[in-house]
VODRENPA-760099 format. One record per residue (C-alpha): x, y, z; residue number from 1; residue in one letter. Coordinates in Angstrom, 1 decimal, padded with zeros to 4 digits, always signed. Each point is the difference from the previous one (the first is absolute). Layout:
+--------+--------+--------+-----+------+
!      x !      y !      z ! pos ! code !
+--------+--------+--------+-----+------+
!      X !      Y !      Z ! NUM !    A !
...
+--------+--------+--------+-----+------+
end
This chain:
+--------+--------+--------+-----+------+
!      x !      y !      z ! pos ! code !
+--------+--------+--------+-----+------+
! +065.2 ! +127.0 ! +103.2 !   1 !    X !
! +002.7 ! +002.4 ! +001.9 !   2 !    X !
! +001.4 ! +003.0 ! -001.4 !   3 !    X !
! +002.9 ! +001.8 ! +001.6 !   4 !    X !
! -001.1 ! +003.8 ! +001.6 !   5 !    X !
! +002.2 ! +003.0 ! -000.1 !   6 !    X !
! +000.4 ! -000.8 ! +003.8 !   7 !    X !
! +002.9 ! -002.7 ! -000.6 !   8 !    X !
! +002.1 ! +003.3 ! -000.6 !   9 !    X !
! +000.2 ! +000.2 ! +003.4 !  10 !    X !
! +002.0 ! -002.4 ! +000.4 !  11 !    X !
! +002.8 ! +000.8 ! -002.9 !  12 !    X !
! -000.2 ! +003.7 ! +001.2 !  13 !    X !
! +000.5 ! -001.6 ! +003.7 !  14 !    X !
! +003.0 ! -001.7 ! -001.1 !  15 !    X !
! +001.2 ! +002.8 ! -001.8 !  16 !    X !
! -000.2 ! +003.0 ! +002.6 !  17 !    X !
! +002.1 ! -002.6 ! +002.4 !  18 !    X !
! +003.1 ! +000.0 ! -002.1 !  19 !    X !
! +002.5 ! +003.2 ! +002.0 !  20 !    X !
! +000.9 ! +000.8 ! -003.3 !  21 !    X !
! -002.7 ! +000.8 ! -001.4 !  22 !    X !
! -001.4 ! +003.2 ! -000.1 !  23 !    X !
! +003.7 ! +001.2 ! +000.7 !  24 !    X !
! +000.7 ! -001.8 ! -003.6 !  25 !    X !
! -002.5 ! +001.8 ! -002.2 !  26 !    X !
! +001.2 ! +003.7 ! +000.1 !  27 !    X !
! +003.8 ! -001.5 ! -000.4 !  28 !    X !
! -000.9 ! -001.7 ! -002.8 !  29 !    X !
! -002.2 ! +002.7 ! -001.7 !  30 !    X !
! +002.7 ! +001.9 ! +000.0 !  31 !    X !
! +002.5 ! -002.4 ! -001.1 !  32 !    X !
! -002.0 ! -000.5 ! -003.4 !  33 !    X !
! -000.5 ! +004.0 ! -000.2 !  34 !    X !
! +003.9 ! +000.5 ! -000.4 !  35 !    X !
! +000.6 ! -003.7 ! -002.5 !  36 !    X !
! -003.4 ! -000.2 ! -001.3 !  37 !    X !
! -000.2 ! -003.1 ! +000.4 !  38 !    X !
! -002.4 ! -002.5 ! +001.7 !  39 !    X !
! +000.9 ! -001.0 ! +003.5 !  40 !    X !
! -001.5 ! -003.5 ! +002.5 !  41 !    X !
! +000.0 ! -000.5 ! +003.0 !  42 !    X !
! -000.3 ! -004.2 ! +001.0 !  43 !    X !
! -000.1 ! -002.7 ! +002.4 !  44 !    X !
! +001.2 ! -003.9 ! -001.3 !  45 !    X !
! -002.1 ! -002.6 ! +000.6 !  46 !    X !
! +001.2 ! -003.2 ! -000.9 !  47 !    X !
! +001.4 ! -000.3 ! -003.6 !  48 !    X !
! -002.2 ! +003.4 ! -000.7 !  49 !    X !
! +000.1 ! +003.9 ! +000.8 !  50 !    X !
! -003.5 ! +001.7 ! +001.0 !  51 !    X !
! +000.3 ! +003.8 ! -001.1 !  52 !    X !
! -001.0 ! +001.6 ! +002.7 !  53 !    X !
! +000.7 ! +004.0 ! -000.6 !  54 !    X !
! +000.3 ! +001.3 ! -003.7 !  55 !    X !
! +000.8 ! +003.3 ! -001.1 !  56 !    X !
! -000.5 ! -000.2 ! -004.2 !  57 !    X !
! +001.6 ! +002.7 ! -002.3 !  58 !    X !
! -002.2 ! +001.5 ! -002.8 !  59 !    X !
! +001.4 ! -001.8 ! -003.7 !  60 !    X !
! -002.1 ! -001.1 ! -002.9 !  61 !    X !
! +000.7 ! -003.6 ! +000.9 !  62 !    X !
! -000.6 ! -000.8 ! +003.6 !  63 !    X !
! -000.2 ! -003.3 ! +001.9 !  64 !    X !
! -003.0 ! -001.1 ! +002.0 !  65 !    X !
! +001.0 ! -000.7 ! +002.8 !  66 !    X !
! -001.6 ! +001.1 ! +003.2 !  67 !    X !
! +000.2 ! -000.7 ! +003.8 !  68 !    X !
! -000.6 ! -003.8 ! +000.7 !  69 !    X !
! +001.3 ! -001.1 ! -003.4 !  70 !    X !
! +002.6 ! -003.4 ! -000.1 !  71 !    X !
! +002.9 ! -000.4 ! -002.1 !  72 !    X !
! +002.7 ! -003.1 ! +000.1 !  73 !    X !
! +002.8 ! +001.3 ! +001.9 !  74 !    X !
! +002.6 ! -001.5 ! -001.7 !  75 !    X !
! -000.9 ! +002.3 ! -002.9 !  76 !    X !
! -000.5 ! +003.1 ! +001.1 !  77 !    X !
! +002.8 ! +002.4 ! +001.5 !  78 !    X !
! -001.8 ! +000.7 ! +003.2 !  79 !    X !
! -000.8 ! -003.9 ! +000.3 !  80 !    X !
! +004.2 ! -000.5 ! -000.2 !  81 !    X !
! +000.9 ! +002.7 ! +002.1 !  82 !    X !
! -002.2 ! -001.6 ! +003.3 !  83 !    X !
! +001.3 ! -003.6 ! -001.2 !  84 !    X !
! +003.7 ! +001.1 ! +000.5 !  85 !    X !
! -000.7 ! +001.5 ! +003.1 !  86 !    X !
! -002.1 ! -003.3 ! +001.2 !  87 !    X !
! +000.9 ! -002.5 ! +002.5 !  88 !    X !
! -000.3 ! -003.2 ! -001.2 !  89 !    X !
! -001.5 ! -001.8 ! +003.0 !  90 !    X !
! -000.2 ! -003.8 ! -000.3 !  91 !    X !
! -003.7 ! -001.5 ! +000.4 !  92 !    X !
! +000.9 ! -003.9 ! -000.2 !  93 !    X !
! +003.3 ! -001.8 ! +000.6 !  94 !    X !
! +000.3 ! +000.6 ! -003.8 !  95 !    X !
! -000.5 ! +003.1 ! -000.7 !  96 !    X !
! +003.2 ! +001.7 ! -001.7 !  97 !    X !
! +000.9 ! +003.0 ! +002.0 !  98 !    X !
! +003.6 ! +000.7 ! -001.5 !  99 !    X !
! -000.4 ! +002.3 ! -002.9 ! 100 !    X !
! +002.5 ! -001.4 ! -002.5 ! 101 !    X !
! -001.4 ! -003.4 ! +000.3 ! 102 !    X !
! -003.5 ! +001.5 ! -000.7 ! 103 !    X !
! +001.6 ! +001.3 ! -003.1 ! 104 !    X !
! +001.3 ! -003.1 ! -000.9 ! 105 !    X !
! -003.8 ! -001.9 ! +000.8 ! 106 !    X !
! -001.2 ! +002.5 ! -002.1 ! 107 !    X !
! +002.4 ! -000.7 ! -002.6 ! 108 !    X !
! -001.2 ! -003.5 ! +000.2 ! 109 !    X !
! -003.2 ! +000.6 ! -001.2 ! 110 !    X !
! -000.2 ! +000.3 ! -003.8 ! 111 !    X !
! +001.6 ! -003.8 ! +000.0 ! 112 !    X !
! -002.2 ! -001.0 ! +002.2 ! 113 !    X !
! -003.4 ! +001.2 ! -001.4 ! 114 !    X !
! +002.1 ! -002.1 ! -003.1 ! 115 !    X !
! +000.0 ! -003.0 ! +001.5 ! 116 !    X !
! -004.0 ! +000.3 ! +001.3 ! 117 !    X !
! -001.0 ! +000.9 ! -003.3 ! 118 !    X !
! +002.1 ! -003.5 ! -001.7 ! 119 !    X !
! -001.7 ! -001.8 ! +003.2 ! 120 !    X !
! -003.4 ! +000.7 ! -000.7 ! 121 !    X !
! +000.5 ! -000.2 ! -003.6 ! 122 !    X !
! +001.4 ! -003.5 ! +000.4 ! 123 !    X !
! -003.1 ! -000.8 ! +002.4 ! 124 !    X !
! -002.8 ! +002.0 ! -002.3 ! 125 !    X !
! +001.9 ! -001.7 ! -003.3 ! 126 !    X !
! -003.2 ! -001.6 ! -002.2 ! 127 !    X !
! +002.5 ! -000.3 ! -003.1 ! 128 !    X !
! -000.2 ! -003.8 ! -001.6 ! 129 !    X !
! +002.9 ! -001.4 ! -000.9 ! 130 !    X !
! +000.7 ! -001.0 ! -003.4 ! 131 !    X !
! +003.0 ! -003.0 ! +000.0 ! 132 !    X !
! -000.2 ! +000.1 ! -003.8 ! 133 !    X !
! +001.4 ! +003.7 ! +000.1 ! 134 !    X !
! +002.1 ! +000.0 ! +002.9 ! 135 !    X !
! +003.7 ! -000.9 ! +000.2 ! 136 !    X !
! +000.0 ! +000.0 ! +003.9 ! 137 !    X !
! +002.2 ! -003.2 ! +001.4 ! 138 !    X !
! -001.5 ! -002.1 ! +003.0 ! 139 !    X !
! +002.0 ! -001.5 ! +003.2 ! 140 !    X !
! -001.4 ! -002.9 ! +001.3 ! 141 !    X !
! +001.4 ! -001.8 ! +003.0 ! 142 !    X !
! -000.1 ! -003.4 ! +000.5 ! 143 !    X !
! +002.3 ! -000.5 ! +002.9 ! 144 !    X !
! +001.7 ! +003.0 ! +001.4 ! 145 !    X !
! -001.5 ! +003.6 ! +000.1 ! 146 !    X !
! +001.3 ! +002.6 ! -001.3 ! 147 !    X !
! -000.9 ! +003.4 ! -002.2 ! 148 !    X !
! -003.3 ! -002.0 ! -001.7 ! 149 !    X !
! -003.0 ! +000.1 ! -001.0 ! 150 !    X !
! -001.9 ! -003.4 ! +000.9 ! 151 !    X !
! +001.8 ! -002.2 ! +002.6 ! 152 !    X !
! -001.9 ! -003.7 ! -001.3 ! 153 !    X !
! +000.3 ! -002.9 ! +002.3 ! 154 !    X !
! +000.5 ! -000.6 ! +003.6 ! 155 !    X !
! +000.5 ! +003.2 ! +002.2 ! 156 !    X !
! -000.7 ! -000.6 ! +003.5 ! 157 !    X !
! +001.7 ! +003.6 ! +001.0 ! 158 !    X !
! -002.0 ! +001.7 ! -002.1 ! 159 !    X !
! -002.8 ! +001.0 ! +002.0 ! 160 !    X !
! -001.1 ! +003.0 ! +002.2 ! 161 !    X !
! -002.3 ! +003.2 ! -001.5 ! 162 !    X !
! +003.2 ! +000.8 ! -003.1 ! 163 !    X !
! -001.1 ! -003.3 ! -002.2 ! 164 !    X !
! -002.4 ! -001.3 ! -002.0 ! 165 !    X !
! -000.3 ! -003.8 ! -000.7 ! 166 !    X !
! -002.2 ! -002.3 ! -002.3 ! 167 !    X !
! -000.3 ! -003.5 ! +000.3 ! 168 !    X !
! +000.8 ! -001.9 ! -003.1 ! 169 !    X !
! +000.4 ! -003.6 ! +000.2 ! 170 !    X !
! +001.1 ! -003.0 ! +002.8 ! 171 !    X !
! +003.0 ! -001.0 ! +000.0 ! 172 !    X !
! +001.3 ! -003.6 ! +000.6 ! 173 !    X !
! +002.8 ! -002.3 ! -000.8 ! 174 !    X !
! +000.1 ! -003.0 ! -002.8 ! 175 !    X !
! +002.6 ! -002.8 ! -000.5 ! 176 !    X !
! +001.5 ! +000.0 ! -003.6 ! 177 !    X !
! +001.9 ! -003.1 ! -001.6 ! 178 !    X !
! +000.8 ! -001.0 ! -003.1 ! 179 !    X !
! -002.8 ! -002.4 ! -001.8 ! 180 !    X !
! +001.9 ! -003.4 ! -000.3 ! 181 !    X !
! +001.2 ! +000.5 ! +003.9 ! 182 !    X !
! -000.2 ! -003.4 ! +002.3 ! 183 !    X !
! -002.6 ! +002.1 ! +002.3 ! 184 !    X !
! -001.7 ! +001.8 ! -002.7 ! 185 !    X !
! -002.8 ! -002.5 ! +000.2 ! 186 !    X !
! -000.6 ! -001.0 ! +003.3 ! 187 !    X !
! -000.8 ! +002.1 ! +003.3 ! 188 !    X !
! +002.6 ! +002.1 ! +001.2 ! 189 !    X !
! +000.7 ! -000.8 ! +003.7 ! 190 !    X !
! +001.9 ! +001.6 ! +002.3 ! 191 !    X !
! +002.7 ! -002.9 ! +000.2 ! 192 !    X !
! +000.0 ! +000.6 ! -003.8 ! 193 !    X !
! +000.6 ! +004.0 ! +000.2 ! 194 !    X !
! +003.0 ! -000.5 ! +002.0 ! 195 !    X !
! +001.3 ! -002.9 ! -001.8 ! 196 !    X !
! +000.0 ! +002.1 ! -002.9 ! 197 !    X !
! +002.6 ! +002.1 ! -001.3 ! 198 !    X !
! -001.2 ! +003.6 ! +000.5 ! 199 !    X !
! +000.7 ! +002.8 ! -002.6 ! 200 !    X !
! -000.3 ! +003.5 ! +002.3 ! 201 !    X !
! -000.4 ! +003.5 ! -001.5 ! 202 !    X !
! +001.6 ! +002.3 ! +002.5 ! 203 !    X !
! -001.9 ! +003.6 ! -001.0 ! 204 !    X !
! -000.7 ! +002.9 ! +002.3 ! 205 !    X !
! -003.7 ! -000.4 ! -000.8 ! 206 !    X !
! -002.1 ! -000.2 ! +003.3 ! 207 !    X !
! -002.0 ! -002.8 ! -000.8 ! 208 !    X !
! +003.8 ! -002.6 ! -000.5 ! 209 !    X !
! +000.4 ! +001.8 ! +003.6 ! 210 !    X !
! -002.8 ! -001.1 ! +001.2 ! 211 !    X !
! +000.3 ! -004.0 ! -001.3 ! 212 !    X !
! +003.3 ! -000.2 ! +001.7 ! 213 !    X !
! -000.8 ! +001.4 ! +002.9 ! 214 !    X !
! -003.2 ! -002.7 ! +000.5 ! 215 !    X !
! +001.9 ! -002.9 ! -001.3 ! 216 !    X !
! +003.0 ! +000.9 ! +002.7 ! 217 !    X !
! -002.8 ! +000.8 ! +002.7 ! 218 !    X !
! -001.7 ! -003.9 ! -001.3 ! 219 !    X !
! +003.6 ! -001.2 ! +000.4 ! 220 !    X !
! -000.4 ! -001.2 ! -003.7 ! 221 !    X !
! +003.4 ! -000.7 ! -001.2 ! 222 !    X !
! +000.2 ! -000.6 ! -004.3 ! 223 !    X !
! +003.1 ! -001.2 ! -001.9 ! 224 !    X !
! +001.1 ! +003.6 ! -001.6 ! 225 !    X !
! +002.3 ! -001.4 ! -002.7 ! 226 !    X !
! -000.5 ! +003.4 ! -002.0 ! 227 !    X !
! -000.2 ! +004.1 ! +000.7 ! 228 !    X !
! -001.2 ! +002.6 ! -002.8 ! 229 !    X !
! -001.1 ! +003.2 ! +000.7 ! 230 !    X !
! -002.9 ! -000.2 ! -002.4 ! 231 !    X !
! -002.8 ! -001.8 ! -001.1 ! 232 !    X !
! +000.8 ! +000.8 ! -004.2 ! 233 !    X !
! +002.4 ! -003.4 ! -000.1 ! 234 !    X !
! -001.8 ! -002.4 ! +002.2 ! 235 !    X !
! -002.0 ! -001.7 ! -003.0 ! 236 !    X !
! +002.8 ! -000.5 ! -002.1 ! 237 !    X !
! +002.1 ! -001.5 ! +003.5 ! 238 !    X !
! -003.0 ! -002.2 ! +001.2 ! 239 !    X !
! -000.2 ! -001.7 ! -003.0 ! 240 !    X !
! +003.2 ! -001.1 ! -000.6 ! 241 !    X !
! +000.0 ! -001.2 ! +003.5 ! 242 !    X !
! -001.6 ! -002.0 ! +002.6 ! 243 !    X !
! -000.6 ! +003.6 ! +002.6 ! 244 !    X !
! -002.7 ! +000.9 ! +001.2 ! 245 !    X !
! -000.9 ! +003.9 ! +001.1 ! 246 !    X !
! -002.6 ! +001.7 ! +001.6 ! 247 !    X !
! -001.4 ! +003.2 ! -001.9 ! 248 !    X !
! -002.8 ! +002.6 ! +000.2 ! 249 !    X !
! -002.9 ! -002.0 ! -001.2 ! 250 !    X !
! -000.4 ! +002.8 ! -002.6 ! 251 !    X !
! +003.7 ! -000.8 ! -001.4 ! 252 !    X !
! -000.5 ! -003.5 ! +000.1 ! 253 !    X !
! -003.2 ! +000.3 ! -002.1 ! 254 !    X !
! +001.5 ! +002.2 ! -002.4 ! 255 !    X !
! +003.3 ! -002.8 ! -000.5 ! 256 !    X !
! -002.7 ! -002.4 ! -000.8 ! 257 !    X !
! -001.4 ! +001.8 ! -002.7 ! 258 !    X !
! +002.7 ! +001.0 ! -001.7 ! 259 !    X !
! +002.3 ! -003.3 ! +000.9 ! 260 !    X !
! -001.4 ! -003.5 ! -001.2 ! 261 !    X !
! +002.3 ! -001.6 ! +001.9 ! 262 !    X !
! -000.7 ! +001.2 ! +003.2 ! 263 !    X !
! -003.0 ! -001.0 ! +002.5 ! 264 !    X !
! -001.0 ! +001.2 ! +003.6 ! 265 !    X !
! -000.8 ! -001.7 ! +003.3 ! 266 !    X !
! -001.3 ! +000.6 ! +003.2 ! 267 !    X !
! +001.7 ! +001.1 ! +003.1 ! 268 !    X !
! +000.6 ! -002.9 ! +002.7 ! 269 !    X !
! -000.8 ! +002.6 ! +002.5 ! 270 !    X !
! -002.7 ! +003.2 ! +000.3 ! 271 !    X !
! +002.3 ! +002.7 ! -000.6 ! 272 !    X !
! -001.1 ! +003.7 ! +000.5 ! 273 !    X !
! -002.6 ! +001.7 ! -002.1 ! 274 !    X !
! -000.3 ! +003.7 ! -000.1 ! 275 !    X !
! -001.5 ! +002.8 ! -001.9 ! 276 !    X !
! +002.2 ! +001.6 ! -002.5 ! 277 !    X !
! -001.1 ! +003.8 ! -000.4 ! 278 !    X !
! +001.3 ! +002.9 ! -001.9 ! 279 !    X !
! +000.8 ! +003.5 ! +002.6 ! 280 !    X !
! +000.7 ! +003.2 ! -001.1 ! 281 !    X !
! +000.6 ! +003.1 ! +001.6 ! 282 !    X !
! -002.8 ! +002.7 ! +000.8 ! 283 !    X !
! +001.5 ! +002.6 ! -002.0 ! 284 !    X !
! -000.8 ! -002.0 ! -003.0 ! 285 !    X !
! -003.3 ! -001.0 ! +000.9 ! 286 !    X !
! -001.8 ! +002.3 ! -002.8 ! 287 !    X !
! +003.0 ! +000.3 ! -002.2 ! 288 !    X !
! -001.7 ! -001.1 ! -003.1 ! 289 !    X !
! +003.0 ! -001.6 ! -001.6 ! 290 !    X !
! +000.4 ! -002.4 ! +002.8 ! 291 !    X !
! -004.0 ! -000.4 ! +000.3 ! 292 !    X !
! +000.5 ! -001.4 ! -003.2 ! 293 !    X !
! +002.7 ! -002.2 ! +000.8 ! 294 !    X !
! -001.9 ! -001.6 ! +003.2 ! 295 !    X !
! -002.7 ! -000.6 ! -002.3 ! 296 !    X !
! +002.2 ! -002.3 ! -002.9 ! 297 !    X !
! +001.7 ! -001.6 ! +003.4 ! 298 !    X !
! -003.4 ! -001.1 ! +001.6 ! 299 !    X !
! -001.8 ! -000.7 ! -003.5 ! 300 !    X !
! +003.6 ! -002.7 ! -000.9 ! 301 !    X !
! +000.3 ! -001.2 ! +003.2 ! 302 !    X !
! -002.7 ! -001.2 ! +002.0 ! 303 !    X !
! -001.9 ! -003.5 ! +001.7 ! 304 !    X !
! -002.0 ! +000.0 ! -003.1 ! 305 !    X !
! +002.8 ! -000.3 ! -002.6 ! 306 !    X !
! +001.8 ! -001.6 ! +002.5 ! 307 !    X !
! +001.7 ! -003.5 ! -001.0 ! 308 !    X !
+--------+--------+--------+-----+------+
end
């Protein structure tokens, strides 16, 4: 155990009779309070604080206690404002603000800011569950492009780096789909038989249409396109009236199927890409517990397990 001596009062008293000013300070001051009875300080800054250093108290019924070696703020006090305004501001880094009038405005700055800490770490510390039953909150959910949303679900190669979070859901592949009573609907599907065929193409900006045109142009694989829609809704009710053919999102083709009696699927004449489709969202939502719900019914409706 170690206990501090009335010997480290050498060193304050040390400090104290070095200061010019003050022994010169005390009889000034003395008689400064005998004429406005009132107390009068003598202090040094020191950082954001003052240290009293000299104090000459007046005699009320109410007195402070404050003594020599006491600290106050020195924003606060008027003896702590008096050496501020008279203080060079002196930069320490390459960022310290040295103009006075953009201090005030930094300063100014800082209600807002401790604002916007205080919604950050109550949007990181947030253990609230969320109830969908009671809430009327609305959901954006991209599928192709990104934009203000939620949940971006499908394929996002550019969505990557330490901003996003993904989950794997499903793989993706592609499926034939023709109509039941078609000439090829029964035999194997060759490539001579793919081209032959008269090809109906949906023309959407999803990335995984993107990414079939861009492999059947790199396989030089060139189909009869006889029609373009820019959706997949009227592609039963086309293919079977008709002798097309189109190649879908095995997912879309297996839903047709089940709702459609007259249409049937077949398999590619060639291996066409297969990739992971994933839902990404952004960090800021990452214990949001709206959108923690929402991951939750995406992965629990759409995964290799309920898949097909």
């Amino acid at each position: 155990m170690f206990r501090l001596t009335p010997k480290i009062l050498d060193l304050g008293f040390a400090y104290l009779t070095s200061m010019p000013f003050w022994n010169l300070a005390e009889p000034v001051m003395e008689d400064l309070v005998e004429r406005v009875h009132e107390s009068c300080s003598a202090a040094v800054l020191n950082g954001a604080e003052i240290i009293y250093v000299l104090r000459v108290p007046t005699h009320k019924t109410i007195t402070q206690n404050l003594s020599i070696g006491s600290r106050l703020p020195a924003f606060c006090t008027s003896m702590g404002r008096v050496l501020l305004a008279a203080s060079d501001l002196s930069a320490r880094t390459q960022r310290t603000i040295t103009d006075k009038s953009a201090l005030k405005e930094a300063i100014a700055l800082v209600p807002a800011t401790r604002e916007a800490l205080s919604r950050i770490e109550r949007g990181l510390l947030d253990t609230q569950t969320f109830d969908p039953a009671a809430s009327s909150d609305t959901f954006s959910i991209a599928l192709s492009d990104v934009g203000e949303i939620d949940l971006a679900v499908g394929y996002f190669p550019d969505l990557r780096g330490n901003n996003f979070f993904r989950q794997r859901l499903f793989l993706h592949r592609f499926i034939c789909q023709m109509r039941r009573d078609h000439p090829f609907a029964n035999t194997p599907l060759t490539l001579e038989r793919f081209c032959e065929c008269g090809q109906a193409i949906v023309r959407t900006q999803g990335r995984s249409q993107e990414i079939l045109e861009n492999f059947l142009d790199k396989e030089r694989v060139r189909r009869r396109a006889i029609l373009e829609t820019p959706h997949f809704m009227s592609l039963p009710f086309i293919l079977s009236r008709t002798d097309l053919i189109a190649t879908v999102p095995h997912t879309i083709g297996f839903a047709y199927v089940a709702e459609h009696a007259s249409i049937t699927l077949a398999e590619p004449p060639l291996a066409l890409l297969r990739f992971d489709l994933r839902q990404h969202w952004h960090r800021k939502f990452h214990n949001d517990t709206r959108t923690t719900w929402l991951r939750g019914v995406v992965a629990s409706l759409f995964n290799d397990e309920l898949d097909e």
